[in-house]
N, C-alpha and C positions, 0 to 999 in steps of 0.2 A: 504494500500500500504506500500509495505516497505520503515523505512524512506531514506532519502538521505545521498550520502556520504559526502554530503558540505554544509556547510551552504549557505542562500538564500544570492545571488549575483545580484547588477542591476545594467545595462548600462544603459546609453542615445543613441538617433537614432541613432547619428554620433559622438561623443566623438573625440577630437584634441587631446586628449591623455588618454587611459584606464591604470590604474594604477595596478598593480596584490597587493594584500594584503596592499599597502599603499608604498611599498618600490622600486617597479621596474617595467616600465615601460616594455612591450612586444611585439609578431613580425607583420608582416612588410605591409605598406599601401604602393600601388605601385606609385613611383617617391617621396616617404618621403627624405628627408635628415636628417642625425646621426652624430650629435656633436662632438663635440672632448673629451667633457665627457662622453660621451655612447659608448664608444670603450675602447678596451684593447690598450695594447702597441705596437703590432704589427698592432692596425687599423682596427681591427673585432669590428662590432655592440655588445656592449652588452645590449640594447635593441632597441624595435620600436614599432611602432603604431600595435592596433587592427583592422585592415582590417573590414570597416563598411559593411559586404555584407545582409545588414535585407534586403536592398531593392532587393537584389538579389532571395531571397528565400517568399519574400511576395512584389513586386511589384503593385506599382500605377495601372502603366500602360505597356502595353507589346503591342512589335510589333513580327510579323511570317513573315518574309522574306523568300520569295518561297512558299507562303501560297498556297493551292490548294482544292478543292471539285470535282476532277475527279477521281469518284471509278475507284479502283484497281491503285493507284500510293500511294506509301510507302508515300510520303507528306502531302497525304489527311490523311491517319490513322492517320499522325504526329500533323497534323493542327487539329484538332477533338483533340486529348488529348489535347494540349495546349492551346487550347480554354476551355476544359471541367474543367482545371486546374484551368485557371486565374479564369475561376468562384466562382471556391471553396475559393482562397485567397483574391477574391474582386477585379481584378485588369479588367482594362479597355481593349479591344483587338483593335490592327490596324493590319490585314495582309496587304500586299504588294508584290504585284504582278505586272508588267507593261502591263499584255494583258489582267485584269478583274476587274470589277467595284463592285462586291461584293463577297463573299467567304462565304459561313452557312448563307445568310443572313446579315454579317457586311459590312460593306462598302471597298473597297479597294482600295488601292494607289500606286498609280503606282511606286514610288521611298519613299525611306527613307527622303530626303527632302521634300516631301510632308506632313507628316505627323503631324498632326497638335498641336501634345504638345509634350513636352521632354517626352523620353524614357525612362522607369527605367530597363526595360532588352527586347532585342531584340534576338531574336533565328531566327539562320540562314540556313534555309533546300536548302541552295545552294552549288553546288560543287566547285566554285570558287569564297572563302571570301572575298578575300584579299579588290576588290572594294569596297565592302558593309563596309567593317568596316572602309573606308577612310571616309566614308559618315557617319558613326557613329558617327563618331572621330568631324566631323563638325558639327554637332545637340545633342553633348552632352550624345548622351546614356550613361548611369551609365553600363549598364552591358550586353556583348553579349559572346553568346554561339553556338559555333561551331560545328556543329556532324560531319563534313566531315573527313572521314579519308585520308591516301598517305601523312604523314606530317613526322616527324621524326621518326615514326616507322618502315619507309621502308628504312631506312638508309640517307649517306650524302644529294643526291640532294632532298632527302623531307623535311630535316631539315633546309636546305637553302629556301625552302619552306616555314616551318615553321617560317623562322626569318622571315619573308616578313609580315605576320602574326601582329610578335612582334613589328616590325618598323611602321607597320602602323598605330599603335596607341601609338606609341612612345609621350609622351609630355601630352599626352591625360590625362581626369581623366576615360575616358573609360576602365572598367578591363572586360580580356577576359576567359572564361573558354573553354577549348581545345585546341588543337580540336582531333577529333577522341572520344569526349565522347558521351553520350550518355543520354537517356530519364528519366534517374533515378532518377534525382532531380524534375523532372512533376508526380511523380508516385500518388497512390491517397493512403495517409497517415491516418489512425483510427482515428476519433477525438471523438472518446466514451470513452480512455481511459486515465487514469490521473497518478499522480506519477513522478517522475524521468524519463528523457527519457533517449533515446542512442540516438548519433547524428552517421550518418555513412559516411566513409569517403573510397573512391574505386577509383581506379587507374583501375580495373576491373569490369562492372558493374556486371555481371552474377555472380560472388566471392561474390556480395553485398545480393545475395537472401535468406542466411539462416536466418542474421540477420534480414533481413526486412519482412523474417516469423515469426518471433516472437510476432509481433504482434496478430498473430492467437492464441496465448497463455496470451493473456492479458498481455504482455508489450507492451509499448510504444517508439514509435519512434516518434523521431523531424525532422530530418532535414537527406538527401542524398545527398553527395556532390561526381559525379562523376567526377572526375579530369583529364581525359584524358593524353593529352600529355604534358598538365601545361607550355603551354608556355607564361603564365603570371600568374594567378592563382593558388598555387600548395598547396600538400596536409598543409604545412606548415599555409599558410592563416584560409585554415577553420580551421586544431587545435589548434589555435592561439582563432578564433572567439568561436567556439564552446565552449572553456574554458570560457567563460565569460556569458554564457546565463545559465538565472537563471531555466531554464528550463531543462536542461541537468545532466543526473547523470551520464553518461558514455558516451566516444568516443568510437568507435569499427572503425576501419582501418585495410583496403587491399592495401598493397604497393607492388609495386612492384621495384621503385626506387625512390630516395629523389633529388630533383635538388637542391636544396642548403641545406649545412648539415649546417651551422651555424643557418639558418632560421627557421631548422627542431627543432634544442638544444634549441632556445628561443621560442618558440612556448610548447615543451615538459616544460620544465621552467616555462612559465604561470599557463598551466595547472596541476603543482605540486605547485604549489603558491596558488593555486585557491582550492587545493587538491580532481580536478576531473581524474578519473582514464582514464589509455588511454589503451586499448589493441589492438594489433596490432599482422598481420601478414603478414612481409617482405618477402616475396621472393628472391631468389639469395644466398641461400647459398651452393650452388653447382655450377660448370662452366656450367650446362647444362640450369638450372636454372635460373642464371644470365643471357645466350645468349640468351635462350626464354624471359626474360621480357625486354630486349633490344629490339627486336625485336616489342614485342608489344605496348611501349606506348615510345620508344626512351628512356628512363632513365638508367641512369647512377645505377646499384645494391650498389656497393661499396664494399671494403672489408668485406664481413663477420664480422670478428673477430671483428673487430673497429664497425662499426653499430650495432652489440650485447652491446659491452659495451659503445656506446653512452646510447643507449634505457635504461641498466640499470643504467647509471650515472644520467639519469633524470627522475628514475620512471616508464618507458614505460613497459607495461606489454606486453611482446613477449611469442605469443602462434605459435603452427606449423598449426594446422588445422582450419576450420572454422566453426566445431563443436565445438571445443575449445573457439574461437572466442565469437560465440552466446553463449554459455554458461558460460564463465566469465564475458563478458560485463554485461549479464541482472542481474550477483547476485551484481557487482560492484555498476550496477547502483541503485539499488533497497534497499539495504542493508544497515542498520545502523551501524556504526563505531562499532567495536566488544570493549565488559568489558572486553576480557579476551585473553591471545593468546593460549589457551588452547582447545583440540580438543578431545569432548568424540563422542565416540564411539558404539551405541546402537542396538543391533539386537536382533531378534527372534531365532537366529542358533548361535553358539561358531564357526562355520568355517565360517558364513558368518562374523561375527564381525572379526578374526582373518587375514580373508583376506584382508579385509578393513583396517585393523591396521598395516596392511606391506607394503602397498602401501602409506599411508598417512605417517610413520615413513619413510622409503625410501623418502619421499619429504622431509623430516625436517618439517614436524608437528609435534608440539608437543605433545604429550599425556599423561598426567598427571595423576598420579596413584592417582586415592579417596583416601582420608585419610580412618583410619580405621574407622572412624564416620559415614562417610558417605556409605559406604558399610554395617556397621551394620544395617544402616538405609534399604539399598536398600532388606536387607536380610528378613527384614520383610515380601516383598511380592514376594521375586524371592527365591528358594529353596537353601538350603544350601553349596549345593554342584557344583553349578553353580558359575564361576567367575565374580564378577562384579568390578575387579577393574578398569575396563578400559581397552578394551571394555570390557561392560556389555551383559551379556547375560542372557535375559529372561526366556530360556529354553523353549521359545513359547505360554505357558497357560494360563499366568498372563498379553498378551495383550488383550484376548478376554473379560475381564468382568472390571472391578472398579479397579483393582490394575493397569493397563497399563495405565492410568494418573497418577495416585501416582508415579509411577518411573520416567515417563517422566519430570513432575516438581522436582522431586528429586537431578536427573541428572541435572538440569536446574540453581537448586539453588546454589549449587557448586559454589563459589569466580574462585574457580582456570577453569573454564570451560564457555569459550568463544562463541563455538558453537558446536551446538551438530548435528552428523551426523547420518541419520538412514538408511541404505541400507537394501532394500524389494527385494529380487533376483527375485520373479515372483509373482502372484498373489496365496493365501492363503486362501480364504474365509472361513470361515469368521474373520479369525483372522488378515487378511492382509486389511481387508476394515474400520476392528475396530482400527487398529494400525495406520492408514490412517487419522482417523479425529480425535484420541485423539492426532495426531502431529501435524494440523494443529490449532487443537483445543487452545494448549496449547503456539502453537506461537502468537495468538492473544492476548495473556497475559503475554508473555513477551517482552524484548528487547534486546536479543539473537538471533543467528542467528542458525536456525533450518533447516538443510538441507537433503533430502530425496533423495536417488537414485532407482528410480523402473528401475525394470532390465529387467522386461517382453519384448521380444520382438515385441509382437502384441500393446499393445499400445492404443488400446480399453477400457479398462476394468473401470470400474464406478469409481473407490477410483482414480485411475489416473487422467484419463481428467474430471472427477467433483470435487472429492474431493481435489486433490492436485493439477491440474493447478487451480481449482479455486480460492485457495489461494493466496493472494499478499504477504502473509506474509513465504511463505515456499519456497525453492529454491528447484527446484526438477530436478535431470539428469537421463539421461538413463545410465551411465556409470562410474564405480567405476573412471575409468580415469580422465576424465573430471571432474568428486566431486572433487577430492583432486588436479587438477591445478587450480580449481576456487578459493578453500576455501585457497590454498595456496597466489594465490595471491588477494584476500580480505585481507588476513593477513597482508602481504610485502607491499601491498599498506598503508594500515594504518600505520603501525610504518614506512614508509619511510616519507608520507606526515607528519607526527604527529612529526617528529623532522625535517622538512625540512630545508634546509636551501643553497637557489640556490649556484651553482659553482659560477655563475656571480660575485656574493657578492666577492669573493675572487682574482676573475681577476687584475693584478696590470693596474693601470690609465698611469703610466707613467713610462721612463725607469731609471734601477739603473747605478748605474758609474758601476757597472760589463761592464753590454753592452758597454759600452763605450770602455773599455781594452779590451773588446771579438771581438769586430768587426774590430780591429787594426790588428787582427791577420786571419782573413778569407779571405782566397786567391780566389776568385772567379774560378769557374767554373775546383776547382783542389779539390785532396782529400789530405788532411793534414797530415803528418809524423805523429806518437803515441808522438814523443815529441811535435809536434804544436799543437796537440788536446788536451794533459795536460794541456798545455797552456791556453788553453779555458776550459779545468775545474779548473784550479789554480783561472782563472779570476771572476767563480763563486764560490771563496768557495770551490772548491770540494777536498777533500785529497787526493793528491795523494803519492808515495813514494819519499824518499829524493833520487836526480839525477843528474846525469851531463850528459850532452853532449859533445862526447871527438871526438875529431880527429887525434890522434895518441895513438899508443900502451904506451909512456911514460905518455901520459896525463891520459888514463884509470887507472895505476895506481895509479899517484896523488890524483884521482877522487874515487879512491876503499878505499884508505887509508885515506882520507878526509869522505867517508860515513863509514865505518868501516866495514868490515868481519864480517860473508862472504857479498858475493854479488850476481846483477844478473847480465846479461851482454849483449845487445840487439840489433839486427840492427834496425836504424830510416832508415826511407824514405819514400815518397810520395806515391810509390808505393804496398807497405808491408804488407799485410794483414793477411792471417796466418802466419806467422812467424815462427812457432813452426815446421810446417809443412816442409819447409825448411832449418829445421834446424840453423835457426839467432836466438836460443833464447839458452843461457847458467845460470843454477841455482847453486848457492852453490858454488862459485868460494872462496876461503877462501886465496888466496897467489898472490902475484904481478908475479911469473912464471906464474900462472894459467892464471890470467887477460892481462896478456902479449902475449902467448899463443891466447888468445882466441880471440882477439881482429883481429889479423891478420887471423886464420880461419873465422873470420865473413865477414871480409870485401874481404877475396877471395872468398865465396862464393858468395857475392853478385856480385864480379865484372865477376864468371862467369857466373853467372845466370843473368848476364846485367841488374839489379838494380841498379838505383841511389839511393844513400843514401846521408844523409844530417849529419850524423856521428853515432857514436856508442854509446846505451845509457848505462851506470853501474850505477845499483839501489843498492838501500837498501834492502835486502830479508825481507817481511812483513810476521809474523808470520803466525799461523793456525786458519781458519775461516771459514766461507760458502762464497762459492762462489755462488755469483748473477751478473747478468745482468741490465744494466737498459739503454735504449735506446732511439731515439728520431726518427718517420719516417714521411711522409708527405702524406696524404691520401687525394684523389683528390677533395671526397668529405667534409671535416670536419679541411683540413688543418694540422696542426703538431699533433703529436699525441705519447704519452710517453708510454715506453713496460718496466714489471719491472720482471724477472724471474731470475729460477735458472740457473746459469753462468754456465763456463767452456765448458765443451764437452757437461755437460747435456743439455745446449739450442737444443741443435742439437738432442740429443738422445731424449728426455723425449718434447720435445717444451712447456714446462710448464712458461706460461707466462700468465702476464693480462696488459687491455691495458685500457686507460685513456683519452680522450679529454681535453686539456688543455682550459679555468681554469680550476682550482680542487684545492680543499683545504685539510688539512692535516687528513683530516676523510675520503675521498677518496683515498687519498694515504694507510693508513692502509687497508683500502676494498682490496684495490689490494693485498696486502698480503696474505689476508685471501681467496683468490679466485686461489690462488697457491697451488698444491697439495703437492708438497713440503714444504709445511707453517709449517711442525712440526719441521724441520731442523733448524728454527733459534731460536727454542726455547731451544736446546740441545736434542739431544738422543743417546742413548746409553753411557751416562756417559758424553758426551760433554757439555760443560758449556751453558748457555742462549747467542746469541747474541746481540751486540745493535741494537737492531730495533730501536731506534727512530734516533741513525745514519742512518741508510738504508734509512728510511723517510724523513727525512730532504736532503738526498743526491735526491731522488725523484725530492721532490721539488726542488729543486734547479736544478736537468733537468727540469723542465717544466717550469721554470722560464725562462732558456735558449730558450729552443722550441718557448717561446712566442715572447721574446726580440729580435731574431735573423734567426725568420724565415725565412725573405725572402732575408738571406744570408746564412745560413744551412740547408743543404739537409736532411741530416740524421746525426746522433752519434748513436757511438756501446760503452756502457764500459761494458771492459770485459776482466776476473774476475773484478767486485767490490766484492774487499773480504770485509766481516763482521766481526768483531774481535770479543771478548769478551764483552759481558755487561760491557758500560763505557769505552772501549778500542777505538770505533771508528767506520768507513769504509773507504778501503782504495781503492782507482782505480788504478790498476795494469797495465794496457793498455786501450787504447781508439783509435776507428777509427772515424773520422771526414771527409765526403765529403759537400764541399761549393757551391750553387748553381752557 
């Protein structure tokens, strides 16, 4: 088998607190209470307990409410699996019925108070829970499960439904899953097979069946967690749990929406602590999208953009399809940490290799050119004229006999070459059946990761399903696509966990005297002049330009001749948003006529365009720089959240931005940089000098400091232009829009 990507991990049954790597605590046991020390400044959990659900997925004892043995009712088929289930896990069965004294031969009970031991999970094939579960809530069940749908997926009066649900086990240590889920977690799981498992996690169970075919391929699955409409239980719980089982080499998750995005970040957080991979695929990044997975399980999608760069602030591997899905998960889970981040190349065809090398270069794999040693070497048994610097091509003849092991360990031996990739576009015999088990052959003796793409459409053919799914040690895809987003993110997965190092860590505990000076100045439920919102980045440190605020045409001069020539010359007001637009924005004013002049055209424009202003600002003109953006907005699901892009008019033309869940520390802040397509612009081009970026960084930070300290009295901030000076010169905030909740 191949090995895992984490080292072996053990809990206890019920653990009062699971610790992730010795440093931080994780997410959430239902009715926990979180410290004053396990919160950030604004009062967000920075951690919580591991949700003990063992007894949920391997149960003492289990009761079937609505239990039934009259063929042809969907309940008896339901009671028969869940009977044939607890056998398999050991667990003891009570159905309960009020009008039958036995069900398969067990005995039955007429009510859930009858039943004569505590419950470790009850499932409930009734259409109307709400009673059954008050009676749980009195006898203690550990864990019931809902299939009834019409709850918050059919809109408001289901969800009020639904809360009825959530209330009646309000206090309780009873946790519920559903409802609207479904059988998936009863399903009848391989127990011949060993290794790494996948644990699976579905919002939709029918999404959950590629992965849970995988096993038909000799991998292994642990555990199905169908999460319904999570109106207690949600996908958060199990990725929380499933990080922690020594059993687990990979999550694979179908989302379709996240009900609590903080819950969602510390649960991702564990399981990058714990360094097990998570791939996932969210739904909702289109509006059509989004209102279909509303519709289906009631969840909230969330902004796109923001839930992309949550998933990659914590690791989360976001694939589109659920071929994708199944085939990243099983090489995550199965695979040992790569020697190398180097990726060769190997085929039987120069266009099969060359195609393969433009698709993997296109991902940012790297490909590393053999030294000239190692090519010499390969030249031994591959002809002269044939390139083998990566990709190597065989030329076809030298896989059929003794030389097609020599190349493959050749390739193999290579420092700079991590895994090696061998795309088979159809079946070849016998050259394609020899090149078949001299790779797998040669993976059983290394600890490299050797990956195969047969490409044949039939899917028959011997070297396939015997020689290479028989392997545990070879990763084999049908689709050059699918090879290089897996091998991609095996890679990203390792060098993210391999220097991991959580946001959380950098969340500040308590607040600084900024907040203090900043909240003096937030006017509730108003939006702030550009000179009030200086104000609030003066309070943090932020640079802005030297200014006065003037209310008459003689004071603007004092004010010009006090910052010196030239100048700018600006209307403030509460109101005032594009500026420019209207014409209240004056550059390069160099004379007190000018500023004189200018001051009376601003304030009559505003007075006929029925603006109140709060007076006129004359700046200091800030030399030449990049303009950036850096922002602060409030996402329903994840709370404040910081945008850092190219400013000016580009925000609007080019939307070239990246976005950040606060904490984050100052290696996330550079990330963001570097995920800007614009990102060559502050290094100088065309003759323009370097800017300071670790100004721009530090200015980051210090929004997201704000974001955190004063969320739940800022709505949003816009600065814009934040010009970037010269390497060592600064950044300077040229305007800023501030609305206060």
């Amino acid at each position: 088998m191949l090995g895992s990507t984490h080292g072996t991990l053990t809990t206890t049954s019920r653990p009062a607190r699971v610790t992730a790597c010795g440093r931080h605590p994780g997410p959430a046991v239902h009715g926990t209470t979180t410290t004053a020390e396990d919160t950030d400044v604004s009062g967000r959990p920075l951690s919580s307990d591991v949700p003990d659900l063992d007894r949920l997925f391997h149960p003492r004892t289990m009761a079937v409410i609505g239990a039934s043995e009259t063929e042809g009712k969907p309940n008896t088929a339901i009671t028969r699996q869940l009977i044939d289930w607890a056998e398999r896990v050991g667990a003891r069965v009570h159905p309960v019925h009020p009008t039958r004294t036995t069900v398969f031969g067990l005995p039955c009970h007429a009510s859930v108070r009858d039943l004569p031991e505590r419950v470790d999970l009850a499932v409930l094939l009734v259409g109307d829970p709400a009673p059954v579960l008050e009676e749980l809530k009195e006898v203690r069940a550990r864990f019931a499960v809902v299939f009834a749908s019409g709850f918050a997926e059919t809109g408001t009066e289901g969800a009020t439904a639904q809360a009825r649900l959530t209330a009646a086990l309000q206090g309780s240590g009873t946790r519920l899953l559903g409802p609207n889920t479904n059988l998936n977690a009863f399903e009848r799981f391989r127990d011949d097979l060993d290794g790494p498992a996948i644990a699976l996690i579905t919002q939709s169970g029918h999404q959950g069946r590629p992965v849970f075919a995988l096993q038909e391929l000799g991998i292994r699955l642990s555990h199905w967690a169908p999460t319904g409409n999570e109106a207690d239980l949600e996908c958060a719980d199990f990725l929380s749990y499933f990080a922690t089982r020594p059993e687990v080499g990979a999550i694979a998750a179908y989302v379709e929406g996240l009900k609590d995005g903080r819950a969602f970040l510390l649960a991702a957080d564990r399981a990058a602590r714990h360094k097990v991979p998570v791939v996932m695929v969210k739904v909702g990044r289109t509006e059509t999208g989004a209102r279909t997975a509303a519709t289906h399980t009631g969840k909230l999608t969330g902004a796109d953009d923001v839930v992309d760069a949550a998933m990659r602030q914590y690791g989360v591997i976001r694939v589109n399809g659920l071929d994708e899905l199944q085939d990243t998960a099983a090489l995550l889970a199965r695979a040992r940490p790569p020697r190398a981040q180097g990726v060769a190349v190997y085929s039987i065809s120069g266009g099969t290799g060359a195609h393969f090398a433009d698709l993997a270069s296109a991902a940012g794999l790297d490909l590393p050119v053999l030294s000239a040693a190692k090519q010499n070497e390969l030249h031994q048994w591959i002809p002269g004229y044939l390139s083998v610097a990566n990709p190597v091509d065989n030329g076809g003849h030298p896989v059929g006999d003794w030389r097609g092991r020599k190349i493959i360990d050749a390739i193999l031996a290579d420092p700079s070459v991590g895994v090696l990739v061998c795309p088979i576009t159809g079946p070849f015999p016998p050259l394609s059946d020899r090149l078949a088990r001299d790779l797998v052959d040669a993976a059983e003796k290394t600890d490299k990761l050797i990956c195969v793409v047969w490409g044949s459409p039939v899917g028959t053919e011997d070297a396939y399903r015997t020689t290479l799914l028989g392997s545990s040690r070879v990763a084999t895809f049908r689709t050059f696509a699918n090879c290089v987003t897996a091998v991609r993110a095996y890679l990203d997965h390792h060098r993210f966990t391999d220097g991991y190092r959580s946001p959380f860590d950098d969340a500040p505990r308590t607040l600084s005297p900024s907040a203090r000076k900043a909240r003096a100045l937030l006017r509730p439920g108003e939006q702030l002049s550009e000179h009030a919102a200086k104000q609030l980045l003066r309070a943090y440190g932020i640079r802005v330009p030297r200014e006065q605020l003037v209310t008459s045409a003689a004071a603007a001069v004092r004010a010009a001749g006090q910052i010196g020539y030239p100048v700018v010359m600006k209307a403030s007001g509460p109101r005032l948003g594009h500026k420019s637009e209207l014409g209240l924005v004056r550059i390069g004013l160099t004379s007190a006529s000018q500023v004189r002049d200018t001051y009376r055209e601003l304030t009559e424009i505003a007075r006929y365009e029925e603006l109140p202003l709060d007076g006129v600002l004359v700046c200091q003109l800030v030399g030449q720089g990049v303009e950036m953006t850096v922002g602060i907005t409030h996402d329903p699901l994840f709370g404040p959240t910081v945008t850092v892009g190219l400013g000016g008019v580009l925000v609007e033309v080019l939307d070239d931005t990246a976005v950040r869940v606060p904490p984050f520390g100052e290696d996330h802040a550079r990330a963001m940089l570097g995920e800007l397509r614009g990102r060559a612009l502050l290094d100088g081009v065309r003759g323009a000098p370097p800017t300071d970026v670790d100004a721009l960084v530090e200015t980051v930070l210090r929004v997201q400091r704000m974001a955190l300290e004063l969320d739940d009295g800022l709505a949003g901030l816009d600065v814009n232009p934040l010009v970037v000076l010269e390497r060592g010169q600064g950044a300077v905030a040229l305007d800023a829009l501030a609305v206060c909740r």
